[in-house]
C-alpha positions in Angstrom: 131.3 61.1 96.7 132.0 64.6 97.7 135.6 62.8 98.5 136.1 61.8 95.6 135.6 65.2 94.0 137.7 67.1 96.0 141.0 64.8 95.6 140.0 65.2 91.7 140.0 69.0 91.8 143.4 68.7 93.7 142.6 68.9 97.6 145.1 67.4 99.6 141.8 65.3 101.8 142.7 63.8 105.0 140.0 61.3 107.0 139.8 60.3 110.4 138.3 57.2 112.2 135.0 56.9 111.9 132.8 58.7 114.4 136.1 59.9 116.2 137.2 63.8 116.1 139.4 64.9 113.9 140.6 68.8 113.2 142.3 70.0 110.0 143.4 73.9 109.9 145.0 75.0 106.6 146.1 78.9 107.0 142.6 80.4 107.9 140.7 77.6 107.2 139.4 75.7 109.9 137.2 72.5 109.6 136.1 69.4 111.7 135.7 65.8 110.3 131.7 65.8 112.0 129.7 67.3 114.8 131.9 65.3 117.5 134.7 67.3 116.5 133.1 70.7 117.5 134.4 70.9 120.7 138.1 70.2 119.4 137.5 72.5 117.0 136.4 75.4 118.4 139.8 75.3 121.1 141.7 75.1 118.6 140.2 78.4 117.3 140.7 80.0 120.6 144.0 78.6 121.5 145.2 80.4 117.8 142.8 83.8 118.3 144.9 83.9 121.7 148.4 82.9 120.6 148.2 79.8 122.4 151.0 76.9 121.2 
């Protein structure tokens, strides 16, 4: 599992619920737990592009 092989190389992997949204940001990394998290996602790219808290 892709999982699996990212906690091996040394990622520090987080997981949401199931089927619920979930946002990660890492310095300028950005990323969404599945397509139900796009919408979180892409405010929280604004909100930090603006200087939004």
């Amino acid at each position: 599992m892709l999982e699996d092989r990212l906690k091996q190389a040394g990622a520090d992997y987080t997981a949401g619920l199931p089927l619920k949204s979930k946002v990660v940001v890492d310095r300028n990394v950005y990323t969404g737990q599945n397509p139900g998290s796009s919408a979180a996602l892409a405010r929280r790219i604004i909100d930090d592009l603006s200087g939004k808290e």
